[in-house]
LUMZADREN-394491 format. One record per atom (N, C-alpha, C, O): atom name; x, y, z. Coordinates in nm, 2 decimals. Example, Ala and Ser with C-alpha at 12.3 -4.5 7.8 and 13.67 -1.06 7.14 Angstrom:
<nodes>
    a       c1       c2       c3
    N     1.32    -0.57     0.78
   CA     1.23    -0.45     0.78
    C     1.32    -0.33     0.78
    O     1.42    -0.33     0.85
    N     1.28    -0.22     0.71
   CA     1.37    -0.11     0.71
    C     1.29     0.00     0.79
    O     1.34     0.11     0.80
</nodes>
This chain:
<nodes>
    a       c1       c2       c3
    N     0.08    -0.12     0.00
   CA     0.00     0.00     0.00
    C     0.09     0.12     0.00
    O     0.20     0.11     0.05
    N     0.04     0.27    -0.06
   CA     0.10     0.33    -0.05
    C     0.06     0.47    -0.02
    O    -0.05     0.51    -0.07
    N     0.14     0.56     0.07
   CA     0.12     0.61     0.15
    C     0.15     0.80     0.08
    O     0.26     0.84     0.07
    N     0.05     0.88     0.03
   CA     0.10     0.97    -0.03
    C     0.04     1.14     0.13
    O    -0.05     1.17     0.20
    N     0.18     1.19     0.09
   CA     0.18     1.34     0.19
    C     0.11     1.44     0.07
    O     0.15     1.43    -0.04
    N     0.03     1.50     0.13
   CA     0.00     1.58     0.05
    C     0.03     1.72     0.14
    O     0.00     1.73     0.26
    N     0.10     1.80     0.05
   CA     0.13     1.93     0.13
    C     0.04     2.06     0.14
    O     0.02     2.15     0.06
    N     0.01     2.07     0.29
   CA    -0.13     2.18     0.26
    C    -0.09     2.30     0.22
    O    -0.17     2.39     0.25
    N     0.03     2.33     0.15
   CA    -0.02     2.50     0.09
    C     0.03     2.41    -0.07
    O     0.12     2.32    -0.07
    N    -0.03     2.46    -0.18
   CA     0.05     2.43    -0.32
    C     0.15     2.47    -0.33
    O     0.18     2.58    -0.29
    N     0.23     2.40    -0.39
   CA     0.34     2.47    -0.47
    C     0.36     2.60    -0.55
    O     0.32     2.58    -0.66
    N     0.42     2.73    -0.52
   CA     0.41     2.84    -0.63
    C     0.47     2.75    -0.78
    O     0.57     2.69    -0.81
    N     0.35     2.80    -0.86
   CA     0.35     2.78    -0.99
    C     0.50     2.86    -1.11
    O     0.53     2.97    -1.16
    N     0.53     2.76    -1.11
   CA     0.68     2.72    -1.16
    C     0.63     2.76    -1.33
    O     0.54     2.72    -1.40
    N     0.74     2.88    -1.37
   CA     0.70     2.96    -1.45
    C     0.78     2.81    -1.58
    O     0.86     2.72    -1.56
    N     0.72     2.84    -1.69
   CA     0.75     2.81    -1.77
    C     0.92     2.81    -1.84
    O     1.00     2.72    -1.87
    N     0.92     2.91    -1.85
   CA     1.06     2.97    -1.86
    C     1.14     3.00    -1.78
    O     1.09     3.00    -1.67
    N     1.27     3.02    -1.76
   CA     1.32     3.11    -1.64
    C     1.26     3.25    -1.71
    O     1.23     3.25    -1.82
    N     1.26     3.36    -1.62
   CA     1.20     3.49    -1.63
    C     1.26     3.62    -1.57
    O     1.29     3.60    -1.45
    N     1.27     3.69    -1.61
   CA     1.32     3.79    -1.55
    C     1.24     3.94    -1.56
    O     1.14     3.93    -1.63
    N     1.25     4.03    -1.51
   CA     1.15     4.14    -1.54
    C     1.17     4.25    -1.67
    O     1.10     4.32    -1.73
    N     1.33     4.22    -1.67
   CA     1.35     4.26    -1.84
    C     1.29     4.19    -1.96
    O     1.36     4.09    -1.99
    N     1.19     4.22    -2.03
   CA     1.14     4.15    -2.05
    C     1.10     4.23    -2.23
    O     1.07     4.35    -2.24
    N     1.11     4.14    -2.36
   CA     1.03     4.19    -2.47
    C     0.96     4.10    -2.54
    O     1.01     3.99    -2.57
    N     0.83     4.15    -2.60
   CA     0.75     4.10    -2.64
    C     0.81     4.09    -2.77
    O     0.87     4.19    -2.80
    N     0.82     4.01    -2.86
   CA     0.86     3.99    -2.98
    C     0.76     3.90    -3.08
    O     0.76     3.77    -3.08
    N     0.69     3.98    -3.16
   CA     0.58     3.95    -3.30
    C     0.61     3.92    -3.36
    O     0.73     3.89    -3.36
    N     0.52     3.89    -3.51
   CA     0.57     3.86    -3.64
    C     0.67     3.79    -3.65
    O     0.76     3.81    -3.74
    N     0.69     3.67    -3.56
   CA     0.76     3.55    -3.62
    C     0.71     3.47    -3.72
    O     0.60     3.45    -3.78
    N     0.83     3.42    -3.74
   CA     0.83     3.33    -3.86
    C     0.77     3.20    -3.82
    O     0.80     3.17    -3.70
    N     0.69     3.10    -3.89
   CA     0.67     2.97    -3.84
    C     0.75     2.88    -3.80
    O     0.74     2.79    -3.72
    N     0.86     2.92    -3.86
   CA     0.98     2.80    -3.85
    C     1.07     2.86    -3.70
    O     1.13     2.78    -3.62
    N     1.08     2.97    -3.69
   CA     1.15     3.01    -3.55
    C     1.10     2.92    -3.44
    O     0.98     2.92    -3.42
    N     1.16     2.87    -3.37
   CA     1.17     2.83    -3.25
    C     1.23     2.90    -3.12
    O     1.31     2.99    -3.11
    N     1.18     2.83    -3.02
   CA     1.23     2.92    -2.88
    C     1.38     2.92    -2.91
    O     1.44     3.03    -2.88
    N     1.49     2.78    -2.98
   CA     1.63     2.80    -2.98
    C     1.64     2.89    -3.05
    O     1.69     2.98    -2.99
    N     1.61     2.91    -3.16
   CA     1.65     3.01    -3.29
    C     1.67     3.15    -3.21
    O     1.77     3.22    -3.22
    N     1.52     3.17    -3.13
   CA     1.51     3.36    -3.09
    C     1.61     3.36    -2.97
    O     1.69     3.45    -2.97
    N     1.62     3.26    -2.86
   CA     1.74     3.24    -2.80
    C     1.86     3.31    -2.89
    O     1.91     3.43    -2.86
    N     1.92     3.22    -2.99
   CA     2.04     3.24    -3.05
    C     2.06     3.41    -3.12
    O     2.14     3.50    -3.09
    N     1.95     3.40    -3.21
   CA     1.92     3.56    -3.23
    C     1.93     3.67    -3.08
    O     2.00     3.77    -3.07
    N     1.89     3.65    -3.05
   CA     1.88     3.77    -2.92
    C     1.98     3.76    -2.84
    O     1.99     3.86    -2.76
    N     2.09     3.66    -2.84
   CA     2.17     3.64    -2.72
    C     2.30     3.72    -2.79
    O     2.40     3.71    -2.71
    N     2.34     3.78    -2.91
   CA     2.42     3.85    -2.94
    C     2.43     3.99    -2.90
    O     2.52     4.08    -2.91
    N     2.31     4.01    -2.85
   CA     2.30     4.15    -2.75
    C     2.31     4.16    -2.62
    O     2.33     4.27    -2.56
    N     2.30     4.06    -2.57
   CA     2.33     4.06    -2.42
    C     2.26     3.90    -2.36
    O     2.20     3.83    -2.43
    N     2.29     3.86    -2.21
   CA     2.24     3.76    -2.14
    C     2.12     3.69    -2.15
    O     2.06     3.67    -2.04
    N     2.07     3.65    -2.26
   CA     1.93     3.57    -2.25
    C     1.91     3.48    -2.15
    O     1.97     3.38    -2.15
    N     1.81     3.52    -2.03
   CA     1.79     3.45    -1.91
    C     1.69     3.33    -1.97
    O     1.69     3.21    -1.95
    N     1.58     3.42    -2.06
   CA     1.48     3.30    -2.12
    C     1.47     3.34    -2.20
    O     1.52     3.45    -2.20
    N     1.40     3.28    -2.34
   CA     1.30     3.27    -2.44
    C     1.24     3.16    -2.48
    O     1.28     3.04    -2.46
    N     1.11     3.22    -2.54
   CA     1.03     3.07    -2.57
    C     0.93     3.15    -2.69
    O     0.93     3.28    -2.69
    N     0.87     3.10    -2.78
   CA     0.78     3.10    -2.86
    C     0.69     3.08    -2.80
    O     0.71     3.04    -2.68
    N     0.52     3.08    -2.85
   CA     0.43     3.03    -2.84
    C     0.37     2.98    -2.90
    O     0.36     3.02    -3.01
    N     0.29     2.83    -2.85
   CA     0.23     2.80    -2.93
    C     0.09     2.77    -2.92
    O     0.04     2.77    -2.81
    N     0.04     2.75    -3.00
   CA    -0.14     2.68    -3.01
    C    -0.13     2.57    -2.92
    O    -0.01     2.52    -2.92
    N    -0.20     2.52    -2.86
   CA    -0.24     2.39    -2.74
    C    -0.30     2.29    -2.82
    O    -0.27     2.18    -2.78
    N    -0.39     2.32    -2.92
   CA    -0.45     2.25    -3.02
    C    -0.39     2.20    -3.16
    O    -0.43     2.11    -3.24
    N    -0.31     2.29    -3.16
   CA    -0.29     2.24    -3.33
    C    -0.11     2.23    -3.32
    O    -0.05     2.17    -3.41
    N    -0.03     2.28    -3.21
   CA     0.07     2.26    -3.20
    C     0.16     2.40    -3.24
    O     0.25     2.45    -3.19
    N     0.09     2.43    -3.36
   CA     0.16     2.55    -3.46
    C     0.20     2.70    -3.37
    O     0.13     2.76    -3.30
    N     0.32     2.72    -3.41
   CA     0.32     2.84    -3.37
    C     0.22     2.99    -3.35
    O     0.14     3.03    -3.44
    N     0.24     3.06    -3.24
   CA     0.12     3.19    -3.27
    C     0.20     3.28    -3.28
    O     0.16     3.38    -3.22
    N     0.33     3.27    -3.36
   CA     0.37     3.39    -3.43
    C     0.43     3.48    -3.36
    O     0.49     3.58    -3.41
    N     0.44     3.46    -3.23
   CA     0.52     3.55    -3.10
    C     0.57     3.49    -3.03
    O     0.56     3.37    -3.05
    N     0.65     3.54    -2.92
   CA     0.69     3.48    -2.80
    C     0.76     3.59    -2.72
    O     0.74     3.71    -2.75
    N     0.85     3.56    -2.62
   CA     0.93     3.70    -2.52
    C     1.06     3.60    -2.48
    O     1.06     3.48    -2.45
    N     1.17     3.71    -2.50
   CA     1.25     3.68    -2.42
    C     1.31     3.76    -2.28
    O     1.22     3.83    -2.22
    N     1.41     3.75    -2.23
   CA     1.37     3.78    -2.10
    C     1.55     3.82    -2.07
    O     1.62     3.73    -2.10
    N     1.59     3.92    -2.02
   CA     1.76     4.00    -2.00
    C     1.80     3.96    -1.90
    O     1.72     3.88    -1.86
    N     1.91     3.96    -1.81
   CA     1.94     3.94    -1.69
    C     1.96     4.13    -1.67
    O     1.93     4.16    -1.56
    N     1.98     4.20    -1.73
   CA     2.02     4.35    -1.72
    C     1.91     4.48    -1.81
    O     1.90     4.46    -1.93
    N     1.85     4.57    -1.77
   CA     1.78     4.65    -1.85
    C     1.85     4.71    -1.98
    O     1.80     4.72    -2.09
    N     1.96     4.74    -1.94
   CA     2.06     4.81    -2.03
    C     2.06     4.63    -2.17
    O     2.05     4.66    -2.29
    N     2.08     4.52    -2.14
   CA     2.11     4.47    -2.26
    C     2.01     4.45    -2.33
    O     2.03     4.43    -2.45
    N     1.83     4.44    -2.26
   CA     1.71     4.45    -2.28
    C     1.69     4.58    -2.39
    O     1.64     4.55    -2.50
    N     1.73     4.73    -2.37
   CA     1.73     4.84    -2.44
    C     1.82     4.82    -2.58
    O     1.77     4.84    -2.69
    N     1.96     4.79    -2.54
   CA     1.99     4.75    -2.66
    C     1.92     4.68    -2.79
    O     1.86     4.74    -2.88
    N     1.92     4.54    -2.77
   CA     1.84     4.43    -2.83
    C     1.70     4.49    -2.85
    O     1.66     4.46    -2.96
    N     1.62     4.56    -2.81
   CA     1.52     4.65    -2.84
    C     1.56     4.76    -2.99
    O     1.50     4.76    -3.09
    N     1.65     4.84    -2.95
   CA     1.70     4.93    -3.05
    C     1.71     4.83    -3.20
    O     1.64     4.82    -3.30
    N     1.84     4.76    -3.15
   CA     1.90     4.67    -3.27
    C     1.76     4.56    -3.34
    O     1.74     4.54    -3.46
    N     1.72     4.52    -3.26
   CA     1.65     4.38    -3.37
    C     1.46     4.41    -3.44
    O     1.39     4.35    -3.52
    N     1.43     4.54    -3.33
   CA     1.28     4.58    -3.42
    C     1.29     4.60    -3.53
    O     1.35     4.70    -3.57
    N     1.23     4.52    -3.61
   CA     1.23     4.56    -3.76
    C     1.34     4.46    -3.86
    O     1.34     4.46    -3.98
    N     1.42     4.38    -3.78
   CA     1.57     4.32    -3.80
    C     1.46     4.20    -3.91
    O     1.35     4.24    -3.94
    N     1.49     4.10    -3.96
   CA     1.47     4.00    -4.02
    C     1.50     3.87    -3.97
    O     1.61     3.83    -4.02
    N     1.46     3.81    -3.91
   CA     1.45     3.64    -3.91
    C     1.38     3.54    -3.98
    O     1.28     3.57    -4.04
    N     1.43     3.43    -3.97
   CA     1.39     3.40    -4.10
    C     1.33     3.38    -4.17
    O     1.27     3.29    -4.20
    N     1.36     3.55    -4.24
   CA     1.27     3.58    -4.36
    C     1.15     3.67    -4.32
    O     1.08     3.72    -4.41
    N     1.12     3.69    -4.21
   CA     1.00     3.82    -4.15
    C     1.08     3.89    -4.09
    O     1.18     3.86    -4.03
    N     1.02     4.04    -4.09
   CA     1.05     4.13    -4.03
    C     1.01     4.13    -3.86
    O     0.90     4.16    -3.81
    N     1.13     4.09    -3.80
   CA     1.04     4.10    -3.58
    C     0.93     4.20    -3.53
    O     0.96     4.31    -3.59
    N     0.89     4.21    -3.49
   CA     0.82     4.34    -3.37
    C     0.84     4.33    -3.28
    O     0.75     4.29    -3.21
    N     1.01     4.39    -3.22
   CA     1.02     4.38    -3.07
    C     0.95     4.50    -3.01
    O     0.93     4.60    -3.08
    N     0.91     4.50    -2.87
   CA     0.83     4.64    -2.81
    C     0.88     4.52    -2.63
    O     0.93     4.41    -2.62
    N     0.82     4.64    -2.52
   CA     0.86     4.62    -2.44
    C     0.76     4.54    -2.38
    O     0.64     4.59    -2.39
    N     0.76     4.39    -2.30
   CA     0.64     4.31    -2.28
    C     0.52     4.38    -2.16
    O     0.57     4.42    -2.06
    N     0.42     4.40    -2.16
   CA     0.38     4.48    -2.07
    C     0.40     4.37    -1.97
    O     0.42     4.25    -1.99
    N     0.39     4.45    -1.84
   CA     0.40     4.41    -1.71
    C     0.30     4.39    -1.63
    O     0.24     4.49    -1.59
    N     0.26     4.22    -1.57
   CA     0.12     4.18    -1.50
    C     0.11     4.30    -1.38
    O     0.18     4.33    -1.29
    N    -0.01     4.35    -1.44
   CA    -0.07     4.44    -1.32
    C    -0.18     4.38    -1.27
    O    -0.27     4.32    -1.33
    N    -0.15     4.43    -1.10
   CA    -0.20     4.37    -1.01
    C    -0.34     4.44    -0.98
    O    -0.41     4.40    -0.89
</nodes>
């Protein structure tokens, strides 16, 4: 028989990504980009703590965005400057700054 603890407060919900508060929203991806790709793209400007794409739950397919995430504001502004508008593969990005969960 087996014997399970259940712990009475939940677990805080374990973000997806690692995260940081530097943070940009990035659009108009390509279908073929992946979380590695915008990683590798974005990490020539400074410390990528995270990135990930998004995707559909249902069909799998990308939804064309995702966010990466700075360890520093200053490398976050950079990479903002430099890659809005830049080209991956083969679309033009829309970086902007990710808004911030208000409470």
């Amino acid at each position: 028989m087996f014997k399970v603890n259940f712990a009475d407060k939940p677990k805080p919900k374990e973000p997806l990504y690692p995260e940081s508060e530097h943070k940009l929203f990035v659009g108009n991806l390509s279908w073929s980009v992946t979380s590695e790709s915008l990683t590798q793209a974005f990490q020539e400007y400074g410390n990528v703590v995270g990135a990930r794409v998004l995707y559909d739950g249902e069909t799998g397919k990308s939804r064309g965005y995702g966010f990466v995430c700075y360890s520093t504001r200053a490398e976050m502004e950079t990479a903002l400057e430099s890659l809005n508008g830049m080209e991956l593969e083969g679309r033009a990005m829309r970086v902007s700054l990710a808004e911030g969960k208000r409470s």
